[in-house]
N, CA, C and O atoms as a MOPAC input file, in Angstrom:
PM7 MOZYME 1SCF
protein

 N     50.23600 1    12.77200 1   -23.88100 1
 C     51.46000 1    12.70900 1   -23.10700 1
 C     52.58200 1    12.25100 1   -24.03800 1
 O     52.53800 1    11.07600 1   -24.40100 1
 N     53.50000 1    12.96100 1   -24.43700 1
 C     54.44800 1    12.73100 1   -25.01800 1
 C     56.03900 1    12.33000 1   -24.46100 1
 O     56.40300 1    12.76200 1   -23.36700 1
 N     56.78300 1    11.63200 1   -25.14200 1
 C     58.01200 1    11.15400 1   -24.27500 1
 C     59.26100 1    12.33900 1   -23.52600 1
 O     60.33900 1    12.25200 1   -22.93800 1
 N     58.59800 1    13.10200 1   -23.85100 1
 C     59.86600 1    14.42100 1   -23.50800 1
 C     58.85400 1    14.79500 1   -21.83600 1
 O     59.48500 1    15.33600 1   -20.92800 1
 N     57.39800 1    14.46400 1   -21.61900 1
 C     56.92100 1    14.85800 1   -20.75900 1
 C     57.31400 1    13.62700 1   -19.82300 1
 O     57.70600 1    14.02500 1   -18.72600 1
 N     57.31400 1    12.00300 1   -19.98000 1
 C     57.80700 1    11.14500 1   -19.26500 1
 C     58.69600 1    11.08000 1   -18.64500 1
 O     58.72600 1    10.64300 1   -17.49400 1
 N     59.99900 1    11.68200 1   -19.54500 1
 C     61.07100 1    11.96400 1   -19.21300 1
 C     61.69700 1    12.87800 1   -17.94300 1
 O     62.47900 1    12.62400 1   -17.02700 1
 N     60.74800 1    14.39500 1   -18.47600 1
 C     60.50400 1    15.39500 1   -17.71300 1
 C     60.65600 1    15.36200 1   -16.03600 1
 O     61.30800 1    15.94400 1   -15.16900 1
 N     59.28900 1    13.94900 1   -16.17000 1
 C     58.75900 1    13.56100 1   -14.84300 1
 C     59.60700 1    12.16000 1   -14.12600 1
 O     59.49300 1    11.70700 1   -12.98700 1
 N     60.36100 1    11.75700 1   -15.11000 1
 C     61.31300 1    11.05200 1   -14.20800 1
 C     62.45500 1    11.62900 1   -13.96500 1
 O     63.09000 1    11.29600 1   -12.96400 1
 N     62.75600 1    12.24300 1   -14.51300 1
 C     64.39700 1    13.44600 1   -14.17700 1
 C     63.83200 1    14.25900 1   -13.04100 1
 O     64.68000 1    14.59000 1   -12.21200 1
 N     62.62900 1    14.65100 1   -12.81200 1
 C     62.11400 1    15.81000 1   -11.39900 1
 C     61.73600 1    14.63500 1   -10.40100 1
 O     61.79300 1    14.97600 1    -9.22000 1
 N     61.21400 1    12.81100 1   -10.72900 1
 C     61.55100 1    12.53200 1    -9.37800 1
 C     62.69300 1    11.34900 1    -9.02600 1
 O     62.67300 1    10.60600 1    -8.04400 1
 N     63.65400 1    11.38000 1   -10.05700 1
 C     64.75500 1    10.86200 1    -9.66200 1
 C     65.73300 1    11.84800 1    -8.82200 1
 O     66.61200 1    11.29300 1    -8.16200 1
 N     65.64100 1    13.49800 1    -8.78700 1
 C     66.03800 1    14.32200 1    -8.56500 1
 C     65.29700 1    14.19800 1    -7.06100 1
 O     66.07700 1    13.83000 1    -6.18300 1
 N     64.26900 1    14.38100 1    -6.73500 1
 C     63.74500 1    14.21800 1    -5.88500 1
 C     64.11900 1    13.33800 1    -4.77600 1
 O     64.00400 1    13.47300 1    -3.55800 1
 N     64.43800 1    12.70900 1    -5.26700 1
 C     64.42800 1    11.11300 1    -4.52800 1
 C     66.09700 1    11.12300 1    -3.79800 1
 O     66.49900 1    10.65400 1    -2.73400 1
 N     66.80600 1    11.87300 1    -4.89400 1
 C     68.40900 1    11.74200 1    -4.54700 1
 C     68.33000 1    12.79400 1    -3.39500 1
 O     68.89100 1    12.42500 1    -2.36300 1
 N     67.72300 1    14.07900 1    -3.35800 1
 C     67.38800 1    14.91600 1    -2.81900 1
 C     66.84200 1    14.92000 1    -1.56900 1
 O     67.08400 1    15.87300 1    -0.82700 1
 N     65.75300 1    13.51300 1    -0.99900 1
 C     65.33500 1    13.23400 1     0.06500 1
 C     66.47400 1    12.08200 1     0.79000 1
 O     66.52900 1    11.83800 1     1.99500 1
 N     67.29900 1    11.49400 1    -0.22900 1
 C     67.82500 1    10.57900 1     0.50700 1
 C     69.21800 1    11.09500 1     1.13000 1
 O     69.94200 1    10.54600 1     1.96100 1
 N     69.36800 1    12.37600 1     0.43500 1
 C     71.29100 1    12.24300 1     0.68300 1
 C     71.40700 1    12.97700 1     2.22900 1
 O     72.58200 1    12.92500 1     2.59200 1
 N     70.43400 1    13.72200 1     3.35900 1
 C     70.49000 1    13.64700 1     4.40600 1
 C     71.16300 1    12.51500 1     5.48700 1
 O     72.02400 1    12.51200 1     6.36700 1
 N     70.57400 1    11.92100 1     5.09400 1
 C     70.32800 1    10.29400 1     5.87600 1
 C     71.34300 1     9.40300 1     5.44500 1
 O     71.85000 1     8.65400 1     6.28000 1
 N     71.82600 1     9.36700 1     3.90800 1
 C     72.97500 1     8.81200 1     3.32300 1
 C     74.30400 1     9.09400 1     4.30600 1
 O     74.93700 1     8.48400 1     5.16800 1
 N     74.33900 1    10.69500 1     3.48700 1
 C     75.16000 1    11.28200 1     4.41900 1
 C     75.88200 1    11.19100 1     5.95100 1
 O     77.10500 1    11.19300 1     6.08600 1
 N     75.32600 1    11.14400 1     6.61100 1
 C     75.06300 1    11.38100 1     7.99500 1
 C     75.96900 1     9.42900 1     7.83000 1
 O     77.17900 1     9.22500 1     7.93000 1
 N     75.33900 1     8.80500 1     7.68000 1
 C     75.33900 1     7.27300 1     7.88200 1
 C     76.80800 1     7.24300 1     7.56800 1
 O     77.68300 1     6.95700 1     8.38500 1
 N     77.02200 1     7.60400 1     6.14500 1
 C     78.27300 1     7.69800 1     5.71700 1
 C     79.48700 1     8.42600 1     6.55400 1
 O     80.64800 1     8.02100 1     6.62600 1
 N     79.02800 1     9.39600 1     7.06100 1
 C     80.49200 1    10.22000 1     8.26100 1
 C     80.18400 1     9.05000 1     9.05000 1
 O     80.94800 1     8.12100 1     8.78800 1
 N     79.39900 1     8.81300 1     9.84700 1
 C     79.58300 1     8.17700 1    11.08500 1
 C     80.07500 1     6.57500 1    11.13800 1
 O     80.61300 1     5.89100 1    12.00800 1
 N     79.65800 1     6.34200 1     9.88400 1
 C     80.41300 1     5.17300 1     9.34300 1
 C     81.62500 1     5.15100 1     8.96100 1
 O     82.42700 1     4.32200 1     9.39100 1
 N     81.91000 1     6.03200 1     8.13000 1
 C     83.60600 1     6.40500 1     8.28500 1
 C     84.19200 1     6.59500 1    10.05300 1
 O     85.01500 1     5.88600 1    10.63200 1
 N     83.67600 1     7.41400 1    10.42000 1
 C     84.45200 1     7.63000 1    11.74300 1
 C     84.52700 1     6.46300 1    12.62300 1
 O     85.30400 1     6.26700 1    13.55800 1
 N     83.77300 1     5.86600 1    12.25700 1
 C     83.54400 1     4.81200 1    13.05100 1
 C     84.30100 1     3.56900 1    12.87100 1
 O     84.82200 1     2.86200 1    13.73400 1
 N     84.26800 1     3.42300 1    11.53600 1
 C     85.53000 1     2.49900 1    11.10700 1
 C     86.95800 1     2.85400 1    11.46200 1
 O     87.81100 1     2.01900 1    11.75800 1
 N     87.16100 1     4.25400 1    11.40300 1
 C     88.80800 1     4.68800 1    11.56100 1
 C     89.18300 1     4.84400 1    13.40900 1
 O     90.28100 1     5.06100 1    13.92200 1
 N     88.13000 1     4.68600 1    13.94400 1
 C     88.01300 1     4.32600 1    15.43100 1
 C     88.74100 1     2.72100 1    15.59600 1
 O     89.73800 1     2.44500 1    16.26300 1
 N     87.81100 1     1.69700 1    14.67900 1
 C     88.20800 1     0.67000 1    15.01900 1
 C     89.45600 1     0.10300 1    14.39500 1
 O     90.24300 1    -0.71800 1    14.86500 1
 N     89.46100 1     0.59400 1    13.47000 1
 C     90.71700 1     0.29000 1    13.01500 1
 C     91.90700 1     0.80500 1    13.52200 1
 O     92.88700 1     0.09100 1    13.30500 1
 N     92.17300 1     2.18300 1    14.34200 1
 C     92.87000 1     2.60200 1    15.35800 1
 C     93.02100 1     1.63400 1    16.51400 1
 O     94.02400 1     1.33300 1    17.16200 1
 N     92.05600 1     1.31800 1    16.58400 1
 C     91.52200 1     0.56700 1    18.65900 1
 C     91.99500 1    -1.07900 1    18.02400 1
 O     93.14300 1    -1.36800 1    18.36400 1
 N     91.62500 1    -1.64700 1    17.57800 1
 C     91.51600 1    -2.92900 1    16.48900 1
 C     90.74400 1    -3.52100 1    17.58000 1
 O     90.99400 1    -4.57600 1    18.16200 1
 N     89.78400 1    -2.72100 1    17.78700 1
 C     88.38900 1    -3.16200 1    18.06900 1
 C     87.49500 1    -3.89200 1    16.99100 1
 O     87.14500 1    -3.16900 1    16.05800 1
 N     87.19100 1    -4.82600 1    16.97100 1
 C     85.99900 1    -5.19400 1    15.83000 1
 C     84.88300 1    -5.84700 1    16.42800 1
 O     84.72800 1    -7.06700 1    16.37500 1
 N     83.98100 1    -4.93900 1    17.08400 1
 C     82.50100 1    -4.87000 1    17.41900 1
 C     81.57000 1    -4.71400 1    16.61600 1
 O     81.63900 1    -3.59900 1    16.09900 1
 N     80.72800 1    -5.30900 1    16.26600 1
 C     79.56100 1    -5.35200 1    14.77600 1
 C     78.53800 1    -3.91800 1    16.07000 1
 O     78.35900 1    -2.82700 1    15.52800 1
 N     78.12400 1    -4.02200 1    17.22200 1
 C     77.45900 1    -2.98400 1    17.69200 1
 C     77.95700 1    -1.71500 1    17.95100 1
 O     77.38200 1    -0.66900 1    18.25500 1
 N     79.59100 1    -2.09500 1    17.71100 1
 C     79.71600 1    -0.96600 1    17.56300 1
 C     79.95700 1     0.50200 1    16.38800 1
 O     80.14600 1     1.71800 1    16.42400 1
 N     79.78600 1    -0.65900 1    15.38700 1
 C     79.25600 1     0.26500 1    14.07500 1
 C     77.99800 1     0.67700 1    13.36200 1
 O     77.56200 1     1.35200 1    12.43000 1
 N     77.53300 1    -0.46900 1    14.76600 1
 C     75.46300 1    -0.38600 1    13.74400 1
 C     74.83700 1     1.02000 1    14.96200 1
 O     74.06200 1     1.84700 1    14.48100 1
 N     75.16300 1     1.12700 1    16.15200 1
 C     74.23600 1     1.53900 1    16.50500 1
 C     74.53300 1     3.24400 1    16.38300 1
 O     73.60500 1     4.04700 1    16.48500 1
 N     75.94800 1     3.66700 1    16.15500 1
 C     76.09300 1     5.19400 1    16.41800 1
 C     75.57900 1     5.44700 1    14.93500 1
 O     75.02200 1     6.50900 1    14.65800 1
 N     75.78000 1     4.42800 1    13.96600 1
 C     74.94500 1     4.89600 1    12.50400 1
 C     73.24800 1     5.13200 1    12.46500 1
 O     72.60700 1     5.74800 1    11.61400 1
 N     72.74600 1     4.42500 1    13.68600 1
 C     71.29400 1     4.03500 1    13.85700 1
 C     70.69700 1     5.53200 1    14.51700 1
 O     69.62300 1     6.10800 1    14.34600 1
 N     72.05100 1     5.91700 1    15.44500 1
 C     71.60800 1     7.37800 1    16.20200 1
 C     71.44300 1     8.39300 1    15.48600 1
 O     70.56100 1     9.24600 1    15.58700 1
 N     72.58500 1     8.30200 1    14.48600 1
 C     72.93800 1     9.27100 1    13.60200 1
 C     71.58900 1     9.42600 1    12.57900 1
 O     70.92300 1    10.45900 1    12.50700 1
 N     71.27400 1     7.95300 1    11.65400 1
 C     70.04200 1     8.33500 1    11.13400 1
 C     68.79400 1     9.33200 1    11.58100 1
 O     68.20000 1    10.29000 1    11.08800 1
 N     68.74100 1     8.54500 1    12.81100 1
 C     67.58200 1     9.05100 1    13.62800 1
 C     67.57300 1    10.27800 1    13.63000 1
 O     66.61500 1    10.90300 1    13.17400 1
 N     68.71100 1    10.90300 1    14.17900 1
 C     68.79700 1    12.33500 1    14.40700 1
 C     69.20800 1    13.09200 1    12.91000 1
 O     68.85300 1    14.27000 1    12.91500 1
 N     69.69300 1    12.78200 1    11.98900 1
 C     69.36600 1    13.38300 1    10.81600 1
 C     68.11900 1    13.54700 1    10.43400 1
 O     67.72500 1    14.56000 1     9.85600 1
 N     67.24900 1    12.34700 1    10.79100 1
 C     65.90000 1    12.44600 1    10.30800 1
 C     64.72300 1    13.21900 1    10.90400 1
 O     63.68500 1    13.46500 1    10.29100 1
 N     65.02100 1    13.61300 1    12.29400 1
 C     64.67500 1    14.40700 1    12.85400 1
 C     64.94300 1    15.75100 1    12.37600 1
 O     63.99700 1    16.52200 1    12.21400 1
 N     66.26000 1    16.15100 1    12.10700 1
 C     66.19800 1    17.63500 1    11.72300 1
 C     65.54400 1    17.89700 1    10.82700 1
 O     64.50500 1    18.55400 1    10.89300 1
 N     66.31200 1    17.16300 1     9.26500 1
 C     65.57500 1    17.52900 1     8.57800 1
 C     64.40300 1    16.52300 1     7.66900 1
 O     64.35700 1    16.41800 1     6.44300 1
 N     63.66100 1    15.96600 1     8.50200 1
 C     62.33100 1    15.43800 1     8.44900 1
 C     61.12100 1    16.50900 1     7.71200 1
 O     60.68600 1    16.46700 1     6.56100 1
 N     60.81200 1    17.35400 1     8.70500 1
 C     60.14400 1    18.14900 1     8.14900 1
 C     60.39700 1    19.06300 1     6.86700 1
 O     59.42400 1    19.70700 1     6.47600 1
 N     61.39000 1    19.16700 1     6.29000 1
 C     61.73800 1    19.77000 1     5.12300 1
 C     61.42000 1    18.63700 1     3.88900 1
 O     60.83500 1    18.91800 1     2.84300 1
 N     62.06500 1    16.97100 1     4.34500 1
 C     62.22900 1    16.23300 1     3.22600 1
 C     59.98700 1    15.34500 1     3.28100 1
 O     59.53800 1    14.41300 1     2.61400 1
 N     59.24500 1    16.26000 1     4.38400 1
 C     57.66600 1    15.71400 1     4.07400 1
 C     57.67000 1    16.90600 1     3.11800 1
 O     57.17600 1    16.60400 1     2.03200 1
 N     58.23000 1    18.62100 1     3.23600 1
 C     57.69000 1    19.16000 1     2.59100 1
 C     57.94300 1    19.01500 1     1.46200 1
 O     57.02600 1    19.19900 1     0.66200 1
 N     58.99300 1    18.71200 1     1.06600 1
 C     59.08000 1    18.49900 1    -0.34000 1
 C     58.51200 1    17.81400 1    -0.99100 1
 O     57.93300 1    18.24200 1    -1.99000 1
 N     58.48500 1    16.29400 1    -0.57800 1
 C     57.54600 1    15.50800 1    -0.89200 1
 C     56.00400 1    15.94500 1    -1.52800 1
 O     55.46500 1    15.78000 1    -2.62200 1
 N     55.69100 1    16.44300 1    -0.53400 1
 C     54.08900 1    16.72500 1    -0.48100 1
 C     53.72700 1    17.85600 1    -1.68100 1
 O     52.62300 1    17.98700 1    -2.20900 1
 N     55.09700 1    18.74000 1    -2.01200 1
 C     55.03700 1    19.65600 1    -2.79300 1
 C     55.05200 1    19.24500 1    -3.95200 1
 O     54.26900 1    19.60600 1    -4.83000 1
 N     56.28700 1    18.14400 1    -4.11800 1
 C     56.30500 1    17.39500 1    -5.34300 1
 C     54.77700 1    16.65200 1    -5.89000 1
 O     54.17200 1    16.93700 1    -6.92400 1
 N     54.43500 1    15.74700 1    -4.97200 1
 C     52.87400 1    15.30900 1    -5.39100 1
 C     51.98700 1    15.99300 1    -5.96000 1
 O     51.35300 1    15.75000 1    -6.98700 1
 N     51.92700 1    17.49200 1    -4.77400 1
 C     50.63100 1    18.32500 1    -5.40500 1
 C     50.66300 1    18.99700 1    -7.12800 1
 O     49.65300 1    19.39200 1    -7.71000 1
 N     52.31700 1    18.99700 1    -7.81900 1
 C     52.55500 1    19.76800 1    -8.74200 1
 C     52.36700 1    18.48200 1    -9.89700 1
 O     52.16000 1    18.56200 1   -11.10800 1
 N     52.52600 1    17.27500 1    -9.01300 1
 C     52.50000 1    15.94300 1   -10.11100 1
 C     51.13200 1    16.01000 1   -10.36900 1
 O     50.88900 1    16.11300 1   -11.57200 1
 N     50.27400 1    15.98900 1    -9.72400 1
 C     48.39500 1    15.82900 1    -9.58800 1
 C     47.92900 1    17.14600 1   -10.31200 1
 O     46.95500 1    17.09600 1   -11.06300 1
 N     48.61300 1    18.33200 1   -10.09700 1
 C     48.51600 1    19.65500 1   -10.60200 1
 C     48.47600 1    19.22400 1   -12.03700 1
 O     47.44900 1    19.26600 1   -12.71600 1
 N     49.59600 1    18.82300 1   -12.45000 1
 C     50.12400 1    18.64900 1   -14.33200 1
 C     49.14100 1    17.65700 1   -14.76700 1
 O     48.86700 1    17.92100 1   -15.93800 1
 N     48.40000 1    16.50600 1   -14.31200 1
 C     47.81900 1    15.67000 1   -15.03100 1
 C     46.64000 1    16.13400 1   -16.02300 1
 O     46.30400 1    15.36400 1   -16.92300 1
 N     46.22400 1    16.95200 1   -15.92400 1
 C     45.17600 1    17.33500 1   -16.94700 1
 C     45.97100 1    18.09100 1   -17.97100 1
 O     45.36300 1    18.23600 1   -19.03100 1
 N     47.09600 1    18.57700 1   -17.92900 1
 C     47.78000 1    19.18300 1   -18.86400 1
 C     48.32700 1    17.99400 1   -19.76500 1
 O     48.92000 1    18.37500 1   -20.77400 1
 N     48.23400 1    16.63500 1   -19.58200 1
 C     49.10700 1    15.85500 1   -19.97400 1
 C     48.43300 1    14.94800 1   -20.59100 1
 O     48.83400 1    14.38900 1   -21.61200 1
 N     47.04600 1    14.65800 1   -19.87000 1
 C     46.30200 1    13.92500 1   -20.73000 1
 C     45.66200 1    14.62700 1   -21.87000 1
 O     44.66900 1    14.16900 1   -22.43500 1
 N     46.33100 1    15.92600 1   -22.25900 1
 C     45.56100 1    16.44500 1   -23.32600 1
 C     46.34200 1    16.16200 1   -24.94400 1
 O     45.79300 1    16.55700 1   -25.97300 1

């Protein structure tokens, strides 16, 4: 295993990783924006009312695309477990 293969494999799952998270980031982030420019309009300042439409929002991001960010996952693993005999050589 050489350092260009270490490398390899942390650039495909740091990629990965940015890749499963920015759904859920995302999502948190609009509704967190909107949500702030609500209160700051209203000069409402409710702590529930910024945690929970972000909490819905997760949820339901994670629902859609849930099943895409197991498949990837699972795809990523099998190709990591796939390469190991190529690597210990």
């Amino acid at each position: 295993m050489t350092d260009t293969d270490v490398i390899e494999i942390a650039m495909k799952t740091m990629m990965i990783a940015l890749k499963l998270s920015a759904p859920i980031l995302l999502s948190a982030l609009t509704v967190g924006f909107a949500v702030s420019l609500f209160q700051s309009m209203t000069q409402i300042q409710e702590f529930t009312l910024a945690f929970v439409p972000k909490l819905v929002a997760v949820g339901v991001a994670l629902l859609i695309s849930g099943n895409w960010m197991l498949h990837t996952l699972v795809t990523f693993t099998q190709d990591l477990f796939a390469m190991i005999p190529s690597l210990l050589v």
